[in-house]
N, C-alpha and C positions, 0 to 999 in steps of 0.2 A: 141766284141759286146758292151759293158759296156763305152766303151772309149768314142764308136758311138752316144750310149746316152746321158753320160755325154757332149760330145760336142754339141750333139742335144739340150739339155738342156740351156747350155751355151747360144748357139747360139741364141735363145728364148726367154733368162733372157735380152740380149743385145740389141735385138730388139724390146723386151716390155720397154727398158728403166728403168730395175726393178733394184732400187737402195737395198742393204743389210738391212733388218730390217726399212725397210719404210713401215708399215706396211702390212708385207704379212709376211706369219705363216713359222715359223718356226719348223722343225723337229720336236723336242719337244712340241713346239705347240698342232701336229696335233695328237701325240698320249699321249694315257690315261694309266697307270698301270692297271687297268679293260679291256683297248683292245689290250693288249699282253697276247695269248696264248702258253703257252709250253708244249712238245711231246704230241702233238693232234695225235686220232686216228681217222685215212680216210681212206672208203671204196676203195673211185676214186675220180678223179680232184674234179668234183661236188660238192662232199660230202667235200671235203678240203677246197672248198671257201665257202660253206655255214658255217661251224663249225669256220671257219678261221671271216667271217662275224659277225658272231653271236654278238659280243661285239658293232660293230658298230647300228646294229640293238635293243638290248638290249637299247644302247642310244642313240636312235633317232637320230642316225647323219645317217641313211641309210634306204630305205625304202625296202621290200621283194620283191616288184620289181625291186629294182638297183641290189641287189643279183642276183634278176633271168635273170637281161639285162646282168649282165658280162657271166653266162653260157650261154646263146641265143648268144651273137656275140663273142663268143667261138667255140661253135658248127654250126655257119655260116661262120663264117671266119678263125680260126685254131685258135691255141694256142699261138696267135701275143704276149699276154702279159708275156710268157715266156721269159726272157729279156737276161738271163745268165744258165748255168747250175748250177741245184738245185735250181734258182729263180724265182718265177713268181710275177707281180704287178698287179693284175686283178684290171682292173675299167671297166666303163662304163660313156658313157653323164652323165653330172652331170644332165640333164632333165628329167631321168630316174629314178628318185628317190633318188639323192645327197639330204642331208637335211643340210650338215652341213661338213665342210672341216675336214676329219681324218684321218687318216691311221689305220689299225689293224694288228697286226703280229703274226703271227702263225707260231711255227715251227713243223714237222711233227715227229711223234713217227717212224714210215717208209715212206721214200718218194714214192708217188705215179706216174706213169708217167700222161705226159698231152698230150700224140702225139707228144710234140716237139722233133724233131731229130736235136739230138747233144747238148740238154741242160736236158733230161729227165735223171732220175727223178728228181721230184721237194720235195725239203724239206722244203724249205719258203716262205712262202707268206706274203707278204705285202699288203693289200687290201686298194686302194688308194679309198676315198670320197671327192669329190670336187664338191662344188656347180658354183663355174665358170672356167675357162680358164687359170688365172694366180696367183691364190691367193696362190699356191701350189708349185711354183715354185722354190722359195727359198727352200723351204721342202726336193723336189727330186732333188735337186741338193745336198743336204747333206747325204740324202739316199745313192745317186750315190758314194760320196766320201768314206761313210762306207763299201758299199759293195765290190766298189772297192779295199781299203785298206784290208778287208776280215777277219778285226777281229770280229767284228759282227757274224759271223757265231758260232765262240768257246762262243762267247758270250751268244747266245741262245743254244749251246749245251751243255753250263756246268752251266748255270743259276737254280737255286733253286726256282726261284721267278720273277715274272713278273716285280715286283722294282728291281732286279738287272739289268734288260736290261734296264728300263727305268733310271735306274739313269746313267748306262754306255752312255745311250743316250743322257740323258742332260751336262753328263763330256764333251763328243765330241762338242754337240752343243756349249758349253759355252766356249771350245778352239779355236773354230771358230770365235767366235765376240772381243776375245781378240788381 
């Protein structure tokens, strides 16, 4: 599934004609040490993307209705942003309350399920904000790489501190542009 992406991703970067670091945000970029959360407790999905949200909302890069449009075309459409097992990247239209491009990460004290069969439960989320189409692209396609390589995950499971994943995240990003 992640490959699916990642090529979907690709495919998309090639067709926007999106050259590396022409100005569109990088990984690092898009997130903050203030919007990586570690072992968050969640009641249900719900309650894991609101808590998981929180830090975007806290700074204005998200408004309590993009929150409430990712559970609305959730609960209309399934659990689509379930992407991998144990992963989900919940967004929503950036028209729906995107204020400002960021991602937030949240990893779960116990994973909750989301309905998606053959990827539940989910222990991460990545709550993607983007105010348009492509400015994020180079972003998730670095996401894509982490998660697929899948040290990321020990990453937020043995992490102390929200600067230790974001600085693991800036090592990766910074191996990338060398």
């Amino acid at each position: 599934m992640l490959s699916t992406i990642h090529h979907t991703i690709g495919v998309y970067k090639r067709y926007l004609n999106i050259n590396h670091r022409q100005g569109k945000d990088m990984l690092s970029d898009l997130v903050s040490e203030s919007s990586i959360l570690l072992n968050v407790e969640a009641r249900d999905w719900k309650d894991s993307i609101r808590k998981a949200a929180l830090p975007l909302l806290e700074q204005k890069k998200a408004s309590a209705s993009y929150v409430d449009a990712i559970i609305k075309s959730a609960e209309e459409s399934g659990p689509y942003f379930v992407i991998m097992p144990q992963v989900a990247l919940p967004h929503a239209r950036p028209e729906l309350g995107a204020l400002a491009n960021a991602i937030g990460i949240a990893s779960l004290k116990t994973p909750v399920c989301f309905g998606s069969q053959g990827n539940d439960p989910v222990k991460y989320l990545f709550i993607l904000c983007a105010t348009g189409t492509n400015e994020h692209v180079e972003a998730l396609m670095e996401l894509s790489n982490l998660l697929e390589s899948g040290d990321i995950y020990q990453v937020l499971d043995q992490a102390q501190s929200s600067k230790e994943v974001l600085d693991y995240i800036k090592k990766q990003s910074k191996n990338k542009t060398e």
